[in-house]
N, C-alpha and C positions, 0 to 999 in steps of 0.2 A: 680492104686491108685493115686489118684490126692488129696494133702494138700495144705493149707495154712496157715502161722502162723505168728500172728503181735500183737507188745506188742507196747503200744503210753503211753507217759508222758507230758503232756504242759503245761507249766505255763499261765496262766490267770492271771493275775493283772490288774485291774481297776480301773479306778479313773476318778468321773464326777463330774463337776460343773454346779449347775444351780440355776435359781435366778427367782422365781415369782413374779407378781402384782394379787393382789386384789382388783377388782373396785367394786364402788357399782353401783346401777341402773342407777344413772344419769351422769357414767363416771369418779366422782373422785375415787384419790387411799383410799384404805381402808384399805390396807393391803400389806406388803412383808414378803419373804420368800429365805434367802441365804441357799443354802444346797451343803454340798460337802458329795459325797459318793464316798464307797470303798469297793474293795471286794480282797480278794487274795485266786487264788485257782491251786490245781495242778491235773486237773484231768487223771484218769488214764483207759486205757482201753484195755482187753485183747481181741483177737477174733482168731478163727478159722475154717477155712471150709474145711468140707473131703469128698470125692467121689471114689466111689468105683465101677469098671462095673464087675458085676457076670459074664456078659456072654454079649452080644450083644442086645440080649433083656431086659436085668434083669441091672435097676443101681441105685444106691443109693445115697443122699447127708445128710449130716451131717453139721449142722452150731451151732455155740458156740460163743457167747460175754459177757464179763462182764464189767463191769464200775464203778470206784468210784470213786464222787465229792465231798470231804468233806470241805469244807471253811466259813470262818469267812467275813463278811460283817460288814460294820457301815453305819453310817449316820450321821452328824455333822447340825443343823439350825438354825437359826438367825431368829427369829420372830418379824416382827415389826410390831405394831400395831396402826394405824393411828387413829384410831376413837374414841380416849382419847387422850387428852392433861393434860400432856407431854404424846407425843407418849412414849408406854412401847414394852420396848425388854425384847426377852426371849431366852436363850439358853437352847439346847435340843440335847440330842445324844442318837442313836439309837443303841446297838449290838444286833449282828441276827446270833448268829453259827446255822451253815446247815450240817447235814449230806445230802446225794443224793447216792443210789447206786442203779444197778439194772444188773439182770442177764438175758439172752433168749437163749434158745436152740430150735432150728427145726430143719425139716427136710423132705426132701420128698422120694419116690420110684415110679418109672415107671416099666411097660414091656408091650412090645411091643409086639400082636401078631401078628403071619404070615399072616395075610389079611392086618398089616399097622396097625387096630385100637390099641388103646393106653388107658390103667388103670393106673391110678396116685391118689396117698391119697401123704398129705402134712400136717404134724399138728407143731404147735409153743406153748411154755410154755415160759413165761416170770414172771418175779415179780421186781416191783419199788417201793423203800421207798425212803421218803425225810420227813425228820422230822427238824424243825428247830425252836428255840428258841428267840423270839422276848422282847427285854427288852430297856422303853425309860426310859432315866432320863433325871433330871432337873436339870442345871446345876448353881453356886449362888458361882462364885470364883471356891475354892478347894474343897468345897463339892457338893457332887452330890446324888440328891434323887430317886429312882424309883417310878414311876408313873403308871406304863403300863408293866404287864407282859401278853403275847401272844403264847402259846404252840400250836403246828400245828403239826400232823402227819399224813399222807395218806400215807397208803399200797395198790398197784395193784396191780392184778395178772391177766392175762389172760391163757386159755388154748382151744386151737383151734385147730380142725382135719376139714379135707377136702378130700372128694375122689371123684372122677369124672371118667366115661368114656366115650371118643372119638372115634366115627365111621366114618368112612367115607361113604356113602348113596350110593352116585355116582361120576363121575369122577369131580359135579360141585357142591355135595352136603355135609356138613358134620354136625354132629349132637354129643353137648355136652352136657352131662346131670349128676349131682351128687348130692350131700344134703353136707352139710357142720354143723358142730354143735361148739358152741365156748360158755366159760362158764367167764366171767368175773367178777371179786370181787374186790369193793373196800372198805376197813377199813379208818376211819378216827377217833380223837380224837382229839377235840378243850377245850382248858380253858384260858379263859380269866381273868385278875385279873385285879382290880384299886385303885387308892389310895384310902383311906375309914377308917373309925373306926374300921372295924373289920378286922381280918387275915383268910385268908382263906387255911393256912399252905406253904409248901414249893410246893403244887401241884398248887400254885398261886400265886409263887416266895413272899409269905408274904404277899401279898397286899389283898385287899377285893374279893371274891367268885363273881362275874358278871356272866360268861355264862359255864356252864360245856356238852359239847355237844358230843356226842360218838356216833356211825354208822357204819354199813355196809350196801352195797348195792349189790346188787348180780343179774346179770341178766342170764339168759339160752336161749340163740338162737338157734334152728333150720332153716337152709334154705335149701330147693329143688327147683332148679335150672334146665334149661332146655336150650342150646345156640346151634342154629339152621342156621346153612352158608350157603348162595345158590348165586353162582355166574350163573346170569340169561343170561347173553350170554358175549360176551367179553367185554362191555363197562358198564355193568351195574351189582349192587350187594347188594343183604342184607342182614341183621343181625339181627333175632329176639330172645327177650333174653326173658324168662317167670320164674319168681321169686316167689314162693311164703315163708312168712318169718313169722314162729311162737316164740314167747318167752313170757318169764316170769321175771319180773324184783319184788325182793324181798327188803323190809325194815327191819331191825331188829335197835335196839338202843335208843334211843331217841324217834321214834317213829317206829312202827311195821307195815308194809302195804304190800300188793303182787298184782300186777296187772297184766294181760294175755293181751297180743298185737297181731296182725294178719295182714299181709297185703300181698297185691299182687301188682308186681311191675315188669309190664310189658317194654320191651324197645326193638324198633326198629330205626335200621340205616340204607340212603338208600343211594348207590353213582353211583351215574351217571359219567361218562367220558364225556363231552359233544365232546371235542378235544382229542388231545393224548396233549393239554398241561392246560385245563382246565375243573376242575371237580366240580362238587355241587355234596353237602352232607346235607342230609334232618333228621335229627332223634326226637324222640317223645319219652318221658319215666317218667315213674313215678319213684319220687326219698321219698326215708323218711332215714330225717336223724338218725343217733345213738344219743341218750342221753349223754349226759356228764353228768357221773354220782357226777362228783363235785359239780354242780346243785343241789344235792339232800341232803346234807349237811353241816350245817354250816361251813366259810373257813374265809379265810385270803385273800385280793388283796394287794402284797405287794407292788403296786405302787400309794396307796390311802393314804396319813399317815392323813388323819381326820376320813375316816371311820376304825375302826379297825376290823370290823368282818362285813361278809357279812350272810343273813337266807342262810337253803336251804331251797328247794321247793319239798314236796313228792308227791304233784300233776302234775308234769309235764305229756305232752304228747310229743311222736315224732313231729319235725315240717316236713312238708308232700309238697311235690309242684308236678304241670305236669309242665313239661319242653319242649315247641315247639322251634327248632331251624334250622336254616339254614344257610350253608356256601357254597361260591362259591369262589375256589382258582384257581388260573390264576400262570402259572411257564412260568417265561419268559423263551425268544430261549436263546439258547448258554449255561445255566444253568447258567444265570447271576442273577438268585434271583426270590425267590417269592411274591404275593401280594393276599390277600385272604380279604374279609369282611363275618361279621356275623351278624345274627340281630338275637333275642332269646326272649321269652316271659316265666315269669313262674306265676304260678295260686297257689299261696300256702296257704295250712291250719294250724291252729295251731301255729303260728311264733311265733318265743321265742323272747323277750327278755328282757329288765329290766323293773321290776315294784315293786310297792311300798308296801310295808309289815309294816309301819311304825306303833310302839305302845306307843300311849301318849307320852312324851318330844322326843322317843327317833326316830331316823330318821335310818330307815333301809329300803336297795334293796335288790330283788333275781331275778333270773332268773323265767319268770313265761311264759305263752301260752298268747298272745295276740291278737289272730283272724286272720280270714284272712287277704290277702296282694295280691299283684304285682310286680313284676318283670321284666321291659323288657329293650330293648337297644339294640346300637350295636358296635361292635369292626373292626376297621380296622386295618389289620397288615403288615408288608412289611420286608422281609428280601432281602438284595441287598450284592452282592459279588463286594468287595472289587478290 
């Protein structure tokens, strides 16, 4: 029996100053912006890991964390406004209490049989809340008005199992193959209030009813996987990886939609030893990435204070690329350091990212599919011992 057990408390106190200009098109100021922010927080986190061997064949791990961030934030600014005479100032302060916790337990199992091959399942459950409370007032001396109440909460959960078996072929061949299934949910609820005639109750801190926005999104993944090793004689070797990946990503809320996704996502590595101190490595692979499914839901960027709420988008698709690359690394003698370059091309469909959602006066972005693209370049990298 092997444990592990650690309990962490840190304090986080923060405090930044910064200060913008607003030009207009032809260069003069238009606009400042003094802001000093603050945050104090004490987060805390528990974890444990436990391993257990049945027997020589037969072992087990156990893994456990929890986490709690609860803190309070502000934000203090100083608006000056150049493009009236008299320039006009305006003071603004922002509080933001944040809950943040989240818990994950996994865990895998192997056993080994008497030929070497090898059966391992691995599954994770996790769940993240952060809820936090966005409130600006207007500040005139001693009194202070709210203007701006902002409620944000997203709930995550994931739960994902994986089981694979590993054979060995021949003495130069080995062959991995399992399905993995993993089910992810995300809950969110947005309300937006603003100063107005009307009250939209305490579910909009009293200020006026703007955007009431509620959601889940729920995706279900299946992938069957195939990972194939053949060491082709002593100086050469490859890796071909065959993926195929079905799911279902669900809307409920604000708006209701379910769309079915499929793709196959091929991936070979090929390396060569030219030397016994210089290798090329050639691979080729289709990539599609995972949705954020924060995308799909109206949210908050709390690093925007003019936009206050951003759309979601429940038309997204995966953004999808083929990936050509090549590296050739060079280890210098004595083991005095490495020097490798790369040069890479990708070919991608679907590329996310901001576009304009805007209706009548009002100016809104989300994340949306904007066609294809390109991607290429290259990296030179150098490690040298000191």
């Amino acid at each position: 029996l092997n444990f592990f057990l650690s309990a962490e408390l840190e304090p986080r106190w923060e405090f930044r100053d910064g200060f913008e200009n607003g030009l207009n098109v032809d260069g003069s100021l238009s606009n400042t912006v003094d802001r000093d922010e603050g945050r104090d927080a004490w987060p805390t986190t528990l974890q444990a890991n436990l391993g257990y061997e049945f027997t020589r064949q037969d072992t087990a791990n156990l893994n456990l964390q929890w986490n709690d961030n609860a803190y309070d934030a502000y934000a203090d600014r100083v608006l000056t406004d150049l493009s009236v005479s008299p320039a006009s100032v305006t003071f603004e302060r922002d509080e933001v209490p944040t809950d943040e916790s989240n818990w994950e337990i996994g865990g895998d199992y192997m056993h080994v049989f008497g030929s070497g091959n090898r059966w391992k399942t691995l599954f994770i459950v996790n769940d993240r809340d952060n809820n936090s409370v966005r409130s600006r007032y207007q500040l005139d001396g001693e009194s202070r008005e709210r203007d701006l109440f902002l409620s944000n909460i997203e709930r995550t959960r994931e739960r994902i199992v994986r089981s694979s078996y590993i054979a060995n072929l021949t003495e130069t061949q080995s062959v991995e193959a399992g399905v993995e299934r993993a089910q992810t949910i995300l809950d969110t609820s947005l309300q937006l209030g603003l100063a107005g005639s009307t009250s939209g109750g305490e579910r909009f801190g009293g200020l006026a009813a703007v955007t009431d926005s509620v959601g889940t999104v729920e995706e279900m993944r299946y992938e069957y996987f195939a990972i194939h090793n053949w060491q082709l004689n002593a100086r050469m070797s490859i890796e071909s990886t065959m993926l195929f990946e079905d799911s279902t990503i669900a809307q409920t809320g604000s708006i209701d939609r379910s769309r079915d996704f499929t793709f196959f996502r091929p991936r070979f590595d090929y390396r060569f030893d030219l030397t016994s101190s210089v290798q090329f490595r050639a691979t080729v692979e289709k990539n599609v990435a995972q949705l954020s499914f924060r995308d799909f839901t109206a949210g908050v960027d709390g690093g925007d204070d003019e936009q206050n709420a951003f759309e979601g988008n429940s038309n997204l698709r995966q953004q999808q690329w083929w990936q050509y690359e090549g590296n050739l690394e060079y280890r210098l003698p004595n083991d005095a350091g490495v020097v490798s370059g790369n040069v890479f091309y990708q070919d991608l469909d679907d590329l996310i990212d901001n576009v304009d959602v805007s209706t009548g006066d009002t100016i809104l972005s989300a994340r949306g599919n904007v066609g294809t693209g390109e991607r290429y370049g290259f990296r030179l990298n150098s490690s040298l011992r000191l």
